[in-house]
N, C-alpha and C positions, 0 to 999 in steps of 0.2 A: 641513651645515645644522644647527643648534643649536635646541630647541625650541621657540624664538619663532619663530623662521623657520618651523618645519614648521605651527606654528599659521596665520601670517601666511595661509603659502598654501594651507591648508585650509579655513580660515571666513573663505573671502570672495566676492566677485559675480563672476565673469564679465563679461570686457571687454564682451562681447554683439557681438564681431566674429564667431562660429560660424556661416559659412555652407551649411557639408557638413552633408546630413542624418545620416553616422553620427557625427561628430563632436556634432551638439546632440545624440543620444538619450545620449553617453554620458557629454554635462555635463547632463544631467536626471539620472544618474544619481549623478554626484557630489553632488547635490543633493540628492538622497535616500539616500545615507551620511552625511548629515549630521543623521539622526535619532537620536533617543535610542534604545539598547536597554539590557537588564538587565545591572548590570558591564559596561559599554560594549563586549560581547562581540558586537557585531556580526554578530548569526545570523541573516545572511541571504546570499542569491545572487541574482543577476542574470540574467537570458535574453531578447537581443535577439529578438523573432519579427515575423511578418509582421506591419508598422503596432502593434506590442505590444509591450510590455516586462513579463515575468513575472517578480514576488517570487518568491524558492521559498527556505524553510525551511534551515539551515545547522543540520541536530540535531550535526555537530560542535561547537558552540560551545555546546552548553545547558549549563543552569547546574543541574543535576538537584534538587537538596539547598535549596535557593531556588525554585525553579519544577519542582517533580516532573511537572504534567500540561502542561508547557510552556505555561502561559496566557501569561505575559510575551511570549514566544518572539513567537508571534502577534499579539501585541498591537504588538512592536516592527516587525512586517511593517506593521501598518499604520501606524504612524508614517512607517514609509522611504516608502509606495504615498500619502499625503496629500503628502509632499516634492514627491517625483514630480509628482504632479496639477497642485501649481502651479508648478512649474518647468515644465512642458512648456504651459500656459498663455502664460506669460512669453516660450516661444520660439514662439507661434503653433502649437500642439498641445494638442487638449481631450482629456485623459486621463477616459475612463469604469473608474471603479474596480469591480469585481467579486471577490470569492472564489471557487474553483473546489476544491470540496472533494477531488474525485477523485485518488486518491494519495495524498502526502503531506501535500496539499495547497498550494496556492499563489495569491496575488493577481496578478490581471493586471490590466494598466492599459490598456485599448486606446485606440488615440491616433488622433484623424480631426484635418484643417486646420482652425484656425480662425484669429481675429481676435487678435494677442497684446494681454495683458493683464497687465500686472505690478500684482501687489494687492500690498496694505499686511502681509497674509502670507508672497507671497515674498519682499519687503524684508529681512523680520524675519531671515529661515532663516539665514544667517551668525552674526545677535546672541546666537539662543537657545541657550540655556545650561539645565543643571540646576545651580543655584545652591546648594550645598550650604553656607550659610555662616548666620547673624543678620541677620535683617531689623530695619528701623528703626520697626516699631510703628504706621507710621499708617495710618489706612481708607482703604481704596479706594472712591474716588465709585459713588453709583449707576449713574450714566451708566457707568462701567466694566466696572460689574456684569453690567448687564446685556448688554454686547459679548459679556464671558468666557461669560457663559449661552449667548450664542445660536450662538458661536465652538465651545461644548464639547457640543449638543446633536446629536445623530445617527440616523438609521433604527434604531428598539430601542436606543438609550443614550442616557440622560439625565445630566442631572449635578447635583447639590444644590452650593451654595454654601454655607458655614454663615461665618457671619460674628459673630454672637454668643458672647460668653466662653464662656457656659455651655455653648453645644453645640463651640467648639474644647476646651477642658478636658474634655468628654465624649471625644472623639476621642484625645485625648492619653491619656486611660488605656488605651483599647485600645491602641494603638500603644507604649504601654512594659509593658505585658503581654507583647505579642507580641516585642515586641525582646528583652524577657529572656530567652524562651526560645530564642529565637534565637543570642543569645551564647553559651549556656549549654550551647547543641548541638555537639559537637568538627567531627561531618560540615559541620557552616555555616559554624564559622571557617575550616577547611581551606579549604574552596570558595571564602570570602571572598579568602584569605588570594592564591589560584594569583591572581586580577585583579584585585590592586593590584599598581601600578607603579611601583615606591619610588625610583626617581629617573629622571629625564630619559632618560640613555640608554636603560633597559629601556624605558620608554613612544615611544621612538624604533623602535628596534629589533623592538617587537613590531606598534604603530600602533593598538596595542587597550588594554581595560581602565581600572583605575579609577587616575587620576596621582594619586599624595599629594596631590600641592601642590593638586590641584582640590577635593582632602576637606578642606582649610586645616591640614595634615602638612605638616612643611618633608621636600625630597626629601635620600634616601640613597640610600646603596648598599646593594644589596638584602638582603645580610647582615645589613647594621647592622636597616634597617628591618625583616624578619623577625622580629628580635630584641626590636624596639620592639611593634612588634604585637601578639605573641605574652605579652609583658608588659604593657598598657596597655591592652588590650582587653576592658574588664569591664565587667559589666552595669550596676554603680554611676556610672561614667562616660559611660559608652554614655545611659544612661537622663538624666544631668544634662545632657547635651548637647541630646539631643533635644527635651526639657523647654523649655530657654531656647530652642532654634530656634522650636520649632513656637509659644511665647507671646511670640516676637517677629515671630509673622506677621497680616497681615491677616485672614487665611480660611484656612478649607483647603474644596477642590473635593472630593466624590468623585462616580466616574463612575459609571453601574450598566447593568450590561446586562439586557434581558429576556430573557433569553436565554444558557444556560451553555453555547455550544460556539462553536467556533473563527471560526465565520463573524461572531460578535459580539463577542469577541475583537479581532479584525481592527477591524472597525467601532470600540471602542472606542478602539484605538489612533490612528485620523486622529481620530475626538474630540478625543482628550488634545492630539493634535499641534498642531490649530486652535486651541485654546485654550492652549496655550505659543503658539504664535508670537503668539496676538491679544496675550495679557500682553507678549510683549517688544515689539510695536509701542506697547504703552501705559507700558512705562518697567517694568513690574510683573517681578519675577522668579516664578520656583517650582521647587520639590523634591518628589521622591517620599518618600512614606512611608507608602509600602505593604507594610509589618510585620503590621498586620493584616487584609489581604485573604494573602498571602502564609500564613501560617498557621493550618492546617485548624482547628482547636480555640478559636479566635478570632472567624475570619470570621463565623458564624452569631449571634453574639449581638455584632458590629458591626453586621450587620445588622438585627436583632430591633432595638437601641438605636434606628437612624433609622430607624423605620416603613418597611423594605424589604421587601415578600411578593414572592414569585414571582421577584425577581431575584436577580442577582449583584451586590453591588458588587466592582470589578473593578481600581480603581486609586484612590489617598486620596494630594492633592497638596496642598501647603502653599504659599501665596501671598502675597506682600508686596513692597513698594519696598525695596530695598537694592543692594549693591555686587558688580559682576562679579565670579567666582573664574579662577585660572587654567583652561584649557579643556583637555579633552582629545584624542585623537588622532584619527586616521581609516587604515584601510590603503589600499592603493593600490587603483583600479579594477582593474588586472588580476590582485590576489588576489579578488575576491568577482562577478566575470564569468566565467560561461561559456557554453559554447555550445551553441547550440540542440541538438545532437545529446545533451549532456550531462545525466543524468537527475534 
């Protein structure tokens, strides 16, 4: 099966012929691998339980050097636990989402019968993308606006919309601040460098990480691209790229939690989730660019800048109308399932 094929049959619907109950729990779960996490490291596991399905944390796949206090990590648990909610909607199961801090922590989803309902969010879950490419510049309607708001608002997280030059250009200097030193860091390019997947097969072969071709890098062989990398990857470029992205976007969203621990975290993350699927239901794409939540020495006078006291901002995404990128992978359900007995 060659990469188009493994895309094909990864981001797409279900016939909706699933009439075994273990069979729907574990295409609700394919549904929810199909959320974003950090370097598409997919750090999370699965545990079918009574009437439940528990998130639980994968600290094999953290990205340390990128997310040292595992915020992302969490945050992409709630991404996969909002997939979840509405895919098991869609199969006649109302998923109550919860954090369980106990341990390592984990979100459970518990699932009672209901009436199925396929929203205009689980439509979207195959389309959505992080669209890492140039947007074409124009505004997004009010009416829009106001969806992504009420799509991105959550129990203690909120979300600002900045949609004025002045306050994207404000945002845009933190974020090539923080990108500088990002590059500039050997431990971040390393860590960058292990999840990219410099051509098809490696992005086959592993079903994780970040594919060239989705960052708009034509694919190599991992040699060659190593090589490429390792030469081409500097703050000067890095920083003119960003620049023309982020000022050929409509907005950029950021999200904030009241709240610095993992239980808002989590929350954040089906936020962000709601508000990517609402965008791609509305045609809108979006990108992270969280360079300056992501770095400690930044964050605080991000936040000082947008009159934020008392919270965190927690995630800064860029928004606009433009063109699909190629998609990246998913592993298979039976690498990220396990069993109840499994700890």
């Amino acid at each position: 099966m060659n990469y188009e094929q493994m895309v094909a049959s990864l981001w797409r619907h279900g016939d909706g012929q699933v009439s075994d109950h273990a069979a729907r729990l574990k295409e609700v779960i394919r549904y929810a691998t199909l959320a974003p996490s950090g370097h598409n490291s997919q750090c999370w596991r699965f545990r079918i339980d009574d009437e439940a399905i528990a998130i639980l944390p994968d600290f094999a796949r953290r990205t340390p050097v990128v997310d040292p206090d595992d915020h992302h990590l969490y945050v992409s648990l709630g991404c996969a636990a909002e997939n979840l909610s509405l895919a098991a909607r869609a199969f006649g199961m109302q998923g109550e989402v919860t954090y369980v801090p106990e341990g390592l922590g984990e979100v459970r989803v518990t699932l009672a019968a209901c009436q199925p309902e396929v929203s205009p969010l689980f439509e979207a879950i195959p389309a959505r993308q992080c669209t890492r490419a140039d947007y074409d510049g124009s505004p997004i309607a009010d009416h829009e606006l106001y969806l992504l708001q009420a799509a991105g608002t959550g129990q203690g997280v909120s979300i600002s919309l900045l949609t004025e030059r002045v306050a994207i250009e404000q945002v845009l200097g933190f974020v090539l601040l923080a990108n500088s030193l990002q590059v500039g860091n050997r431990a971040f390019r390393q860590e960058l460098e292990t999840w990219i997947r410099f051509g098809a097969r490696e992005a086959i072969e592993t079903g994780d990480g970040l594919f060239a071709r989705s960052m708009g890098s034509p694919a190599t062989p991992r040699w060659l691209g190593r090589w490429l990398f390792r030469a081409l990857f500097r703050q000067g470029a890095e920083n003119a790229r960003l620049t023309r992205q982020i000022q050929s976007s409509a907005g950029i969203a950021v999200f904030i939690s009241e709240a610095d621990d993992r239980k808002h975290w989590v929350e954040a993350g089906r936020c962000y989730q709601r508000f990517a699927l609402q965008a791609t239901a509305l045609g809108i794409c979006n990108a992270f660019i969280n360079q300056p939540v992501e770095e400690m020495s930044v964050r605080p006078a991000l936040a000082e800048a947008l009159g934020i006291v008392g919270g965190r901002p927690d995630l800064v995404v860029r928004f606009g109308r433009g063109k699909a990128m190629p998609r990246s992978l998913r592993r298979p359900l039976e690498a990220v399932l396990v069993s109840s007995s499994s700890p």
